[in-house]
C-alpha positions in Angstrom: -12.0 14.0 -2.6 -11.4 10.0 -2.5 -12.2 8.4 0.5 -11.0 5.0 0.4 -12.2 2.0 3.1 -10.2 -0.9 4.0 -12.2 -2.5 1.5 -10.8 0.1 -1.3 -7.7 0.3 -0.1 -7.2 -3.7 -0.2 -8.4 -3.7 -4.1 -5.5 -0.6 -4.8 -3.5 -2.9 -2.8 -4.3 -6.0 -4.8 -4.3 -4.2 -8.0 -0.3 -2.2 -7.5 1.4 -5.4 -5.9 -0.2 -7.6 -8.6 -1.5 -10.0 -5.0 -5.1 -11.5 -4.7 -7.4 -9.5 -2.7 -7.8 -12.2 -0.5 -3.4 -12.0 0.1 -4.0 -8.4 0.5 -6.8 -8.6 3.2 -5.0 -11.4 4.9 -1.4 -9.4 4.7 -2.6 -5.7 6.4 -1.7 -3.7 9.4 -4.3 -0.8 10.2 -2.1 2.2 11.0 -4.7 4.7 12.2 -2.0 7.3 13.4 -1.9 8.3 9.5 -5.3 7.3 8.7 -4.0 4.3 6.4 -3.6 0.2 5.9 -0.1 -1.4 5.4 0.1 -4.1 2.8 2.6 -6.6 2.0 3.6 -9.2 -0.4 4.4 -12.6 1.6 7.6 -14.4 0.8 11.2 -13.6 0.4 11.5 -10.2 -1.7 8.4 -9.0 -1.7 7.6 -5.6 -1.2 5.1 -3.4 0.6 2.4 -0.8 0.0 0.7 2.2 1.9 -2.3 3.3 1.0 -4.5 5.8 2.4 -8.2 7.0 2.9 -7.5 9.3 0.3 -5.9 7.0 -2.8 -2.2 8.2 -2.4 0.0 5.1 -2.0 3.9 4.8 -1.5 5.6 1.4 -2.0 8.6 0.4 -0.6 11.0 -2.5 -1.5 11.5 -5.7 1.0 14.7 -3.7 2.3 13.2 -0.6 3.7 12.2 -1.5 7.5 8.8 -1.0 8.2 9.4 2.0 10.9 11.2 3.8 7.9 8.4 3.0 5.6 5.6 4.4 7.7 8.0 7.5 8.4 8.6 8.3 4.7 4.9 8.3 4.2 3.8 10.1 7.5 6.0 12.9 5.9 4.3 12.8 2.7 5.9 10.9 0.3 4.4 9.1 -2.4 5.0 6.8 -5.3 3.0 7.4 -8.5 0.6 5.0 -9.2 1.0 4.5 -12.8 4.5 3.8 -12.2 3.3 0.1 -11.8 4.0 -2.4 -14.4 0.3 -3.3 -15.7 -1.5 -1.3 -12.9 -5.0 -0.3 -14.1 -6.0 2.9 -13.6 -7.0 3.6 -9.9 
């Protein structure tokens, strides 16, 4: 089983929302509660990643609140990570 650190999680972060690492180590919330980081694209549109200790990720556009975000992902849902335009493999 994968067992991401912040470290790993900020390259899958980097690598899905197409950011620098150093954007996605400077644009992270810990969120301990689900044993994840938060990432998020700065400026107007952009949207936001979870990813976990374990690899599994969900994205959500700039429109779904941050609360609702964390919810949808604290009950298990997850975006596939191939479904990223030009993602390599994770």
């Amino acid at each position: 089983m994968t067992s991401l650190d912040v470290a790993g999680r900020e390259s899958v972060a980097a690598n899905l929302l197409n950011i620098t690492p150093a954007d996605a180590h400077a644009n992270q919330r810990q969120l301990p509660e689900v044993d994840a980081t938060y990432f998020w694209e700065a400026g107007r549109g952009g949207g936001s990643l979870i990813v976990g200790s374990d690899g599994g990720v969900l994205f959500a556009a700039s429109s779904v609140p941050f609360e609702a975000h964390v919810a949808a992902y604290e009950q298990g849902r997850r975006t596939d990570p191939t479904a990223f335009a030009g993602a390599a493999e994770v």
